[in-house]
Structures are given as structure tokens and as C-alpha cells.
C-alpha positions in Angstrom: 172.4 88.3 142.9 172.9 91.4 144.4 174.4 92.2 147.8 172.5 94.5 150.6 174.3 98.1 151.8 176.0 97.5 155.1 174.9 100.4 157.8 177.2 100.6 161.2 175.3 101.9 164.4 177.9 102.4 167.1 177.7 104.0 170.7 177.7 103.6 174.3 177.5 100.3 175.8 175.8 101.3 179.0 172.6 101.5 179.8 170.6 103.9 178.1 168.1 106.0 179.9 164.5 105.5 178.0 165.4 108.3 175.2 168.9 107.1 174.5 166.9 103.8 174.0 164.0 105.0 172.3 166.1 106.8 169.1 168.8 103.8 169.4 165.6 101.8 168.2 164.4 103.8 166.0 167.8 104.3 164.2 167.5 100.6 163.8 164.1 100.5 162.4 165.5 103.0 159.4 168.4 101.0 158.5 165.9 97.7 158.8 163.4 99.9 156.4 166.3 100.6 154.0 166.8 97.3 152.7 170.5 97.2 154.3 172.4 95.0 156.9 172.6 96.0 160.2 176.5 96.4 161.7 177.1 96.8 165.4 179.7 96.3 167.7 177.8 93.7 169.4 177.7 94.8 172.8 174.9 96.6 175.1 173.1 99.5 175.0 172.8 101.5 171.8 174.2 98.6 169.9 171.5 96.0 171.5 168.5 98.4 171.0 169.0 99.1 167.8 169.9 95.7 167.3 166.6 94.2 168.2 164.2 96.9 166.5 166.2 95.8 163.3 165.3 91.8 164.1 161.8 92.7 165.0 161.2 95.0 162.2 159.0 93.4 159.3 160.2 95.4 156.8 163.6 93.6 157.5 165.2 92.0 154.6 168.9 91.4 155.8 171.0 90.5 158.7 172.4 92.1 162.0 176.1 91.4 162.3 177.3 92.5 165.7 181.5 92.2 165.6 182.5 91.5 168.8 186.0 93.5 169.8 
């Protein structure tokens, strides 16, 4: 059995104007299209958004880890 590539998205945890969010989400639809896991810090903004485009992504076929600091 092989293991999946780990990616890390990390930024702000503010609120994201609707650009910041838009290309947070995107970011996480590439990572969920690479066939990797998704690594975040856990928290708001960036980290959420691209956090849930990678869970809603069908082409997912790993997991989001968010480490918590």
C-alpha cells in the first residue's frame, strides 16, 4: 500500500474578502485533484476555504488534517 503526498496550505486566519476566498478554494481543489492530503493549520480563513473545496471536491482521494496550534 502506498501512502498519498502531504500538501500544507497556510495563511491568514481572518476573513477573507471574496478573492482571498475564491483562490484559497481553488488552491484546495488542486491539491484535492492531485491525489494528495490536504494539511492546514486548522483555523479560519484561508485554512477553512481551502479546507472545504478539498472535502467537497470529487476528485478527492485523501484526507484534510488541520493541526491545531
Amino acid at each position: 500500500m502506498s501512502r498519498l503526498p502531504n500538501i500544507l496550505v497556510i495563511g491568514s486566519s481572518k476573513p477573507l474578502e471574496e478573492a482571498a476566498q475564491q483562490r484559497a478554494a481553488a488552491a484546495g481543489r488542486v491539491v484535492a485533484s492531485s491525489g494528495a492530503n490536504l494539511i492546514t493549520g486548522g483555523r479560519g480563513g484561508v485554512m477553512a476555504a481551502a479546507s472545504e473545496a478539498y472535502r467537497k471536491s470529487p476528485l478527492r482521494c485523501g484526507q484534510v488534517i488541520g493541526i491545531l496550534p
